[in-house]
Every structure is written in structure tokens, then in C-alpha cells.
C-alpha positions in Angstrom: 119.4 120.6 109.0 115.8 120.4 108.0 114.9 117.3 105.8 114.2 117.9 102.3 110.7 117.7 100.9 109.8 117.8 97.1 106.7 117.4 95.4 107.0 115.3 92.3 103.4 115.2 91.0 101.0 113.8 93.3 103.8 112.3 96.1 106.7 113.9 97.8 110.2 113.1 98.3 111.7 113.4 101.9 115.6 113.3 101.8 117.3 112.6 105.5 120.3 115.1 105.3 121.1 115.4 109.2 124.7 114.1 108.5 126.0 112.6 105.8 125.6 108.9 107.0 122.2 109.7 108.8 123.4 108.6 112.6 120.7 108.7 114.3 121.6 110.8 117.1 119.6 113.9 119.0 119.6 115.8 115.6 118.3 112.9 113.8 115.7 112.5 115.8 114.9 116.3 115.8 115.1 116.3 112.4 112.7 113.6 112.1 110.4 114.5 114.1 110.0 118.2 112.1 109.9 116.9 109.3 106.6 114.7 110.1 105.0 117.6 111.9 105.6 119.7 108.9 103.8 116.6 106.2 100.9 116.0 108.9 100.3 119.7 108.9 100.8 120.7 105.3 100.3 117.9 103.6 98.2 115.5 105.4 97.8 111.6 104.2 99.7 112.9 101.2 102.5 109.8 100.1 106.2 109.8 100.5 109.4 108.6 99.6 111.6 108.5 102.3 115.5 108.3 101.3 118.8 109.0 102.1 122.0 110.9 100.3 125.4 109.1 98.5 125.7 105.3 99.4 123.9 105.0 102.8 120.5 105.3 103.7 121.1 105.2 107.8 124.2 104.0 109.3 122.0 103.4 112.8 122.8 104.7 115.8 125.3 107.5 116.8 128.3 104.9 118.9 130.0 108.1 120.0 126.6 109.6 121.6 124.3 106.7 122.3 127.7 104.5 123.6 128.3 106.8 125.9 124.5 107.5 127.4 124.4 103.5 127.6 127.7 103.7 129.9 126.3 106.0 132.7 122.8 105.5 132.1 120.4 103.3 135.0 118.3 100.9 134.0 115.5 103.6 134.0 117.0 105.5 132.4 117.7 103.4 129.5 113.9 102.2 129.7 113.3 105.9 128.8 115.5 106.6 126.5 114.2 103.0 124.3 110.6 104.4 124.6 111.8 107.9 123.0 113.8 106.2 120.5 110.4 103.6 119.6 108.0 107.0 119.5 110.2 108.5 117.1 110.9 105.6 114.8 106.8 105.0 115.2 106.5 108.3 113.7 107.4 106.2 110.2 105.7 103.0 111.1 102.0 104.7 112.2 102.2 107.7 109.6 98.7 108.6 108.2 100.3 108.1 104.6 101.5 105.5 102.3 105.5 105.6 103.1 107.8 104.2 100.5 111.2 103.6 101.6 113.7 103.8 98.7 116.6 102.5 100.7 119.7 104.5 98.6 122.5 102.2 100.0 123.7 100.8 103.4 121.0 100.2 106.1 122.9 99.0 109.3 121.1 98.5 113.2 118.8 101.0 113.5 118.7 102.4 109.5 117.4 98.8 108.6 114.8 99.1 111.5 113.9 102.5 109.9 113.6 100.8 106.8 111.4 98.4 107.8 108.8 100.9 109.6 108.1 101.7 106.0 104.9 100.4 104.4 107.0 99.5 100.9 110.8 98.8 101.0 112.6 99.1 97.5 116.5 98.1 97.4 118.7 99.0 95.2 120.5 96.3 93.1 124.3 96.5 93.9 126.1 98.2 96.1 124.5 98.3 99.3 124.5 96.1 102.5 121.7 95.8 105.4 122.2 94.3 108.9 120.3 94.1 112.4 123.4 93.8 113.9 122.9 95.3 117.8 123.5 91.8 119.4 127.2 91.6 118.2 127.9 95.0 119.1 126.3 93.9 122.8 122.9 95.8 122.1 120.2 93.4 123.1 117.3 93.8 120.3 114.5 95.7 121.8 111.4 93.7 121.5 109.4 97.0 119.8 112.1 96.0 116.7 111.8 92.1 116.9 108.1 92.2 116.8 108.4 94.7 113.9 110.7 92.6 112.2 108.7 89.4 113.2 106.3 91.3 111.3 107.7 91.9 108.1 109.7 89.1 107.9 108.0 86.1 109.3 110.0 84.1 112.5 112.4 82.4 110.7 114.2 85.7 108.7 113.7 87.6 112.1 115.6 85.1 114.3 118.2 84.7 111.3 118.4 88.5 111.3 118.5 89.7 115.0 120.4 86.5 116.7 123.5 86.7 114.0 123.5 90.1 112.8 125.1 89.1 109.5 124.9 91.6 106.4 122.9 90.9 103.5 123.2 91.5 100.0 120.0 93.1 98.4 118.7 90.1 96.9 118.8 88.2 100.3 117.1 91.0 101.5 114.8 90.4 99.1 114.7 86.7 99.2 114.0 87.5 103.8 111.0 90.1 102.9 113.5 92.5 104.2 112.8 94.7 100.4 109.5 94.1 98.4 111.5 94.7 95.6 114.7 95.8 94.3 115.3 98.4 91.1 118.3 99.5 89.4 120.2 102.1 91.0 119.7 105.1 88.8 116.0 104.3 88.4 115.3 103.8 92.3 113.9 107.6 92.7 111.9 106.9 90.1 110.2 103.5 90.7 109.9 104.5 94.8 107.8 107.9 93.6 105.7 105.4 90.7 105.0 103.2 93.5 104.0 105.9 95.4 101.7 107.2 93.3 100.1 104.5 92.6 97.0 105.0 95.5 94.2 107.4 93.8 94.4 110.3 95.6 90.5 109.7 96.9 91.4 106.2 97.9 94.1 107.7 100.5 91.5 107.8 103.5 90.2 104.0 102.7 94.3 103.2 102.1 95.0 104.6 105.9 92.7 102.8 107.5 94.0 99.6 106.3 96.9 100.4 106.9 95.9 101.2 110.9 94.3 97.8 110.7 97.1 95.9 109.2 99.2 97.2 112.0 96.8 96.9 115.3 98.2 93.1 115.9 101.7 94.1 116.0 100.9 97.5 118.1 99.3 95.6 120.8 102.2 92.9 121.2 104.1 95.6 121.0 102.6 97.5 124.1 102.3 94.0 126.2 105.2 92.7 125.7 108.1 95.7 126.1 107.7 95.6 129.9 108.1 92.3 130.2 111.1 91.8 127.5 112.6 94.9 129.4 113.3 93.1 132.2 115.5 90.9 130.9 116.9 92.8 128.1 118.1 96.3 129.7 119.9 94.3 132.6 121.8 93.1 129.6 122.4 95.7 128.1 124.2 97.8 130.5 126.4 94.4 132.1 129.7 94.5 132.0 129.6 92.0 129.1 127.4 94.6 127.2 129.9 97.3 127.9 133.0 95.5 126.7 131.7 94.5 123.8 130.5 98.4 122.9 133.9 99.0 124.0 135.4 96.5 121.6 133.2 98.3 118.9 134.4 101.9 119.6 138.3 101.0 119.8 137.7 99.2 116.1 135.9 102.2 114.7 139.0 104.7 116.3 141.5 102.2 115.0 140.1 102.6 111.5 139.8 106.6 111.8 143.8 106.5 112.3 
């Protein structure tokens, strides 16, 4: 399903709608991908809002699609499949716009590294949890997602956040850098779109290219460093060790289906 895009007076709202929990799968990547073609050509450097629906912003990864590539997938494979995954998710981080994440309610794995490709991260205050929980489920962090969180979050809250993949409550988020700020749950919409708004529409040009500037450091560790974290990290990844514990993951998740 094509993401929703409304214009509310100056900046638009993007609502992910792929599924109902936004696993990121083949669709949500599609998805994703259409949606930025369709603001880069109809609304270019124009800001956003980018939500989700109900009580979860991104759930993270598909298990049930992504375990199973994982399983039967060689190492090159998987080397591949990271580098599709990172292009898409850059489509957020690079984006020749301001993009306000107004993160709706759960952000787990790969939601809260969505969230954080977002210039301005506001949480809502109750009822929502975010995690970067891949290494207990036996997903080694990929380093384009540890230097992004390094990034935001400063060594200290990334290491915190990657090694033990606890969940946080939105005002540790806060208190890690994780949000920038958190609003009330009814008025979230409405701060994300104020904040938003709040570039002059002929200061948008000089806002990108800060932006672009802001980010070169972290693009160029980025682009040195994956091959050499790779070689480590995808061995990992698809062990034995790695499988089992994906395994672990997917009989819990049927368990709880019953």
C-alpha cells in the first residue's frame, strides 16, 4: 500500500501503512522507496513528518522473511542484502529535506534505526518502548547502524544500546539522545508538523546543505569501515550460534501466536 502523504500548511505528513506493525520486509522497503521518489519529484526539499499508525512506529524487521533469507543465504549474499537494506534506510538519513520523526509508539531493531536516520526525533510520553536489540536475537549490529547511532548518541549510549539491547522508556530515550524531545501523546502530530515548519521556506536550500555537511563525517566512516566490520560480523551472523538463537526467537514468537 502506498504511504500516505498530506500537506498540512507548508510541511507534509508521510504515514508508513505497509502493515499494521510496519515490518520492514520487501513491501516495506518498496513502499519506502516510492514514497521518496514521489516527495523528491513532487515536492522537492519540501519538510516531512514521518510516522507510523496505532501504537508502533516500526516493529523492525520481518523474522518470518528476513530469518529465513539469513538461514540459506552465503556470506555474499548477506553482504548484499545489508547494502540494500543500508541504501534504503539512507533514503531517510540523506533526504534533501528536513525529516521529523514523530515516533507514534514502539520502535524495536530496525524501527529505532529508522528512527534515528531522522534529522529530529520526537517521543511520545507513555506508552511506547524503543530497543536496538539485534545482538540478543543473534543479529550482529551492522556497523552502517553503530556508526549512525555513535552519531546520535555519543559512545557511551551507543555501546549501552547495541551490546545489551534493553528497551527504553521514552524519557531514557530522551535522557540517551535517542529523542530530542518528547510531547504528549495526542499533541505529537501536532508538535512533529510545528517543528517542521519551523525552517523558512527560502532557508530550505541553506538548511540542506548543512545538513549534507553535518553528515559527511559519519558517511565516510561509514563507507571505510563496512568492509572491514563485514568480515567479522556476517561470519557471525550466519554461525550456528547465530542461527539458534534466531531459532530461539521464532519458536517464542509461534509460542505466543498459539
Amino acid at each position: 500500500m502506498a504511504w500516505l502523504i498530506q500537506n498540512h500548511d507548508g510541511a507534509l505528513l508521510v504515514t508508513m501503512n505497509t502493515n499494521p506493525v510496519n515490518k520492514q520486509n520487501e513491501a516495506f522497503f518498496a513502499d519506502l522507496h516510492a514514497c521518496f521518489d514521489t516527495l523528491d519529484r513532487e515536492h522537492p526539499m519540501v519538510p516531512i513528518v514521518l510516522t507510523g499508525q496505532g501504537r508502533v512506529f516500526s516493529a523492525g524487521l520481518d523474522f518470518e522473511e528476513v530469518f529465513g533469507f539469513f538461514e540459506r543465504a552465503t556470506i555474499a549474499e548477506t553482504s548484499a542484502w545489508f547494502a540494500r537494506y543500508y541504501k534504503t534506510i539512507s533514503r531517510v538519513l540523506v533526504a534533501d529535506r528536513m525529516v521529523v520523526g514523530a515516533i507514534n509508539g514502539h520502535a524495536y531493531a530496525g524501527g529505532a534505526v529508522l528512527t534515528l536516520a531522522c534529522d529530529h526525533r520526537i517521543g511520545p510520553l507513555e506508552g511506547a518502548r524503543a530497543s536496538l536489540n539485534e545482538v540478543p536475537i543473534g543479529i550482529p549490529m551492522p556497523c552502517p547502524y553503530v556508526e549512525l547511532a555513535r552519531s546520535r548518541m555519543g559512545d557511551r549510549e551507543a555501546q549501552e544500546w547495541i551490546l545489551f539491547g534493553r528497551e527504553y522508556a521514552p524519557t531514557e530515550a530522551l535522557a540517551s539522545g535517542f529523542f530530542h524531545q518528547l510531547a504528549p501523546n495526542d499533541k505529537l502530530l501536532d508538535v512533529a508538523l510545528s517543528k517542521a515548519r519551523s525552517i523558512p521556506p527560502l532557508a530550505r536550500a541553506a538548511y540542506v546543505a548543512s545538513k549534507k555537511a553535518l553528515l559527511c563525517p559519519l558517511l565516510d566512516q561509514i563507507e571505510r569501515m563496512t568492509p572491514h566490520v563485514e568480515k567479522f560480523a556476517l561470519p557471525a551472523l550466519l554461525s550456528d550460534d547465530g542461527k539458534a538463537a534466531r531459532a530461539q526467537v521464532k519458536a517464542k514468537l509461534a509460542s505466543k501466536k498459539r
